[in-house]
C-alpha positions in Angstrom: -50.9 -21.0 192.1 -47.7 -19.4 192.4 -45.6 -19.2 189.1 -42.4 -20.2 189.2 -41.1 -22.1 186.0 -38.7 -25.1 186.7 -35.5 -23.4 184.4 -36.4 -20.0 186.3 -35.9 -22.3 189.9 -32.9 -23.4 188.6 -31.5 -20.1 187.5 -32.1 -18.2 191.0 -30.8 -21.4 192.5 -27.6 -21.5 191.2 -27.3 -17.4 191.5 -27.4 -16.9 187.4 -30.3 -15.1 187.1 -29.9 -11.0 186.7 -26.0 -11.2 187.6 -24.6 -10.6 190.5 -28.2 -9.5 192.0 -28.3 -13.4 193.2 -24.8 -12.9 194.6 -25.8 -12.7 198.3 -25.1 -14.3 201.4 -27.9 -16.7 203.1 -30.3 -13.8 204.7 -29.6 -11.0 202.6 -32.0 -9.3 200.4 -31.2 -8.9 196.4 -31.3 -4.7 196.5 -30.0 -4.1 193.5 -33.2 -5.5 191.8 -35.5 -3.9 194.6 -34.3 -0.4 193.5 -35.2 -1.6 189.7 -38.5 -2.3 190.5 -39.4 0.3 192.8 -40.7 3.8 192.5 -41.0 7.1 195.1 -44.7 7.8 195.1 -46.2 11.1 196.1 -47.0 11.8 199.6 -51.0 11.7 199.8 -52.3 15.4 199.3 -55.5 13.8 201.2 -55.0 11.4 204.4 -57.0 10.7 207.3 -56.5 12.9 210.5 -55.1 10.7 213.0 -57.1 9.2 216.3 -56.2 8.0 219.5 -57.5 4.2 218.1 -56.2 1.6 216.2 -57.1 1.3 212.9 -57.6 -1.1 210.3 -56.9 -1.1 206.4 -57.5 -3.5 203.7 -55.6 -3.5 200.9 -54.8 -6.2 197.3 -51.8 -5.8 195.6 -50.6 -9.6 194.8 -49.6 -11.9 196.0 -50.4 -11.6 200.0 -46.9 -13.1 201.0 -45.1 -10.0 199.7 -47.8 -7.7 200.8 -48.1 -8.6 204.3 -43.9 -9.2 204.3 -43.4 -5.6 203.7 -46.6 -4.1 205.9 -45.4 -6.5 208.6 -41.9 -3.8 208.9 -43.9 -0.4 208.8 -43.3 1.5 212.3 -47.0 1.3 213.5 -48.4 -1.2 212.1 -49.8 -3.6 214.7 -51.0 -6.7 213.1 -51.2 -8.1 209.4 -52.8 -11.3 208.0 -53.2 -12.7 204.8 -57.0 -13.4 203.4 -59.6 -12.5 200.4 -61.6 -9.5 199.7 -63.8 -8.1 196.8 -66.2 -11.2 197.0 -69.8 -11.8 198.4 -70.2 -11.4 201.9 -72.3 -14.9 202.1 -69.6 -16.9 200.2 -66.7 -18.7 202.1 -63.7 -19.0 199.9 -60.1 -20.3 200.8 -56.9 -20.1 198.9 -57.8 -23.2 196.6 -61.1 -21.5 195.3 -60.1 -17.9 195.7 -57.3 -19.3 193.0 -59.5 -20.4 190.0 -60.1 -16.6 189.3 -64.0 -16.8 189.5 -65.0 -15.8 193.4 -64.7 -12.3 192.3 -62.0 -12.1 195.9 -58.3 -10.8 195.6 -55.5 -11.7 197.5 -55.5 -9.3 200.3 -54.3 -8.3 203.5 -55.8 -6.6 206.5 -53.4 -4.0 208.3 -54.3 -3.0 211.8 -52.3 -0.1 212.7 -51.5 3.1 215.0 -52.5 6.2 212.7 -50.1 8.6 215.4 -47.9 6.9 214.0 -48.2 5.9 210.5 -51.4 7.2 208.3 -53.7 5.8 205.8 -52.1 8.0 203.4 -48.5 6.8 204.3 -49.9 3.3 204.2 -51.0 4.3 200.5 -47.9 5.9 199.6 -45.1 2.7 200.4 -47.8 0.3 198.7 -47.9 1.7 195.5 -43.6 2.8 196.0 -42.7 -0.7 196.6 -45.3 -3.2 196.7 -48.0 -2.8 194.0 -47.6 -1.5 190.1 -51.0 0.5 190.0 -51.2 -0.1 186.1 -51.0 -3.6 185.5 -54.6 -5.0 185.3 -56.1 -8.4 187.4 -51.8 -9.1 187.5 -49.0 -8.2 190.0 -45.5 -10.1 188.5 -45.5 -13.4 187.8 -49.5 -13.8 188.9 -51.7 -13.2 186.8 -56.3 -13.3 187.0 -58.3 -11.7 188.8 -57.6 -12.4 192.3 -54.3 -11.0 191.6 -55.7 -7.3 190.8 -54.6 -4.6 192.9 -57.5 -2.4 194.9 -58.2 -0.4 198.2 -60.9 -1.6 200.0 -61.7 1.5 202.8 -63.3 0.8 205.9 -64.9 4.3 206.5 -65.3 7.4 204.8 -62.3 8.7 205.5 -60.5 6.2 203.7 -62.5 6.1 200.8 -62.4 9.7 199.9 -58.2 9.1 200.9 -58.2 6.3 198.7 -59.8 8.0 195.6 -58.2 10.9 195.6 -54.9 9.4 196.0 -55.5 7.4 192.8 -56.6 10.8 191.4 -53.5 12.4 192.4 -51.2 8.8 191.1 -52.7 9.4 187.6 -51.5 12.8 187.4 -47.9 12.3 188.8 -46.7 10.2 185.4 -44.8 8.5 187.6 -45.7 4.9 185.2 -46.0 4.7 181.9 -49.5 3.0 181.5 -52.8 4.5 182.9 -53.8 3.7 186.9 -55.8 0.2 186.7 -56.1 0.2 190.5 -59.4 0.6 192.2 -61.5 1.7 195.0 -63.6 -1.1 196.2 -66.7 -1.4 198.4 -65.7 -3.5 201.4 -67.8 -6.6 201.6 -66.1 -8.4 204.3 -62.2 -10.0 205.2 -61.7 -13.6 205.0 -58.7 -14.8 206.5 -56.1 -17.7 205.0 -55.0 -20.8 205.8 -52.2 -20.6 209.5 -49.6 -21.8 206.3 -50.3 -18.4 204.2 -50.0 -16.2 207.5 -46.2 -14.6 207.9 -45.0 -17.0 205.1 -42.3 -14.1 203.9 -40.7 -14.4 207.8 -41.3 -18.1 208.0 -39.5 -18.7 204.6 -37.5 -16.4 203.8 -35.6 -18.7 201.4 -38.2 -20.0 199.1 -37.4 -19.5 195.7 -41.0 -16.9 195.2 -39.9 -15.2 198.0 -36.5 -14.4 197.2 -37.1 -13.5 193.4 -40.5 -11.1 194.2 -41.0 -10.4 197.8 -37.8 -9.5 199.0 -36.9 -7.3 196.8 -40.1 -5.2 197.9 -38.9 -5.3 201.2 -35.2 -4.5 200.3 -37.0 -1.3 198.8 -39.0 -0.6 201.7 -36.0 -0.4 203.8 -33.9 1.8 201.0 -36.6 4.1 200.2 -38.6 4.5 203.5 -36.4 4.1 206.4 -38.0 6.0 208.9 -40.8 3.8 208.6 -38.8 0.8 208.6 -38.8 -1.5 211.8 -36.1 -4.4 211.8 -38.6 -6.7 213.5 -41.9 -7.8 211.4 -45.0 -8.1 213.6 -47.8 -11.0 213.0 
């Protein structure tokens, strides 16, 4: 379930929470609060060399809405969609079941993308920058169990040795304050949600979630990444 107290609707609502972050016109994205919440992580020491192919990465960082919202803008990036990975392979889950903690899934989205254009490693890089806090454990804001951890789920070797050295190479930046919680994890399968939890950040932009954690990511994105950026979000 999403959290979102009743006094804290009310606040973002009637533009008094955090100041004049909530001062914007219908549309606009709260920046100020995105460059508060943001970091500049290091570009990946180890990537995965590019191919002529499309390719597909899985990653859990959240809540999927911001996830895929900000993935959806990335220059190269073909397709995202919302769904659940982490659990069994033989288990079908949705987000009522995946949401009682226990399926052993996460929140997740699967990002098909050109790597001549973008790379795993630059995939990596604006994910822990502006979408997931790598130190936080089984919570990303306001959510908070299991489903909710964040964790890169490869889909080859290349990613996999990518993915854990990147970690590697987070936990000696010091770039947070707490140790890196994130984790590699053996890919088991992608499950996809429900047509209402696919392109939910585009298709509400306005919802209350949205506007006080997802686009604020995407704010970020755009300030800290714009050659990557793309005005228009793909499905």
């Amino acid at each position: 379930m999403r959290a979102f107290k009743p006094f804290l609707l009310a606040l973002v609502l009637g533009g008094g929470l955090m100041g004049a972050v909530w001062q914007f016109a219908p549309g606009a994205i709260p920046v100020a609060l995105a460059a508060e919440n943001s970091v500049l992580a290091p570009v990946a020491k180890v990537d995965v060399p590019a191919t002529p192919k499309l390719e597909t990465a899985v990653f859990a960082g959240g809540c999927y809405w911001g996830v895929e919202g900000v993935f959806s803008h990335v220059k190269g990036v073909r397709r995202v969609e919302s769904g659940f990975a982490g659990g069994s392979a033989s288990r079908k889950v949705d987000y009522e079941t995946v949401s009682g903690g226990d399926t052993g899934f996460a929140e997740s989205v699967r990002v098909t993308y050109d790597p001549r254009q973008v790379s795993y490693g630059t995939l990596m890089r604006i994910f822990f920058s502006v979408i997931a806090d790598p130190t936080t454990l089984n919570y990303q804001g306001p959510d908070h169990g299991t489903q909710y951890r964040s964790a890169l789920f490869p889909m080859n070797a290349g990613q996999a040795k990518a993915a854990s050295a990147y970690l590697t190479q987070l936990g000696g930046a010091k770039i947070w304050n707490g140790r890196i919680v994130t984790k590699v994890e053996r890919f088991t399968g992608f499950q996809r949600a429900g047509t209402d939890h696919q392109d939910f950040m585009a298709n509400n932009p306005r919802h209350p979630y949205i506007l006080r954690w997802d686009a604020p990511k995407l704010a970020a994105f755009k300030q800290r990444f714009p050659q990557y950026y793309s005005p228009r979000s793909v499905s």
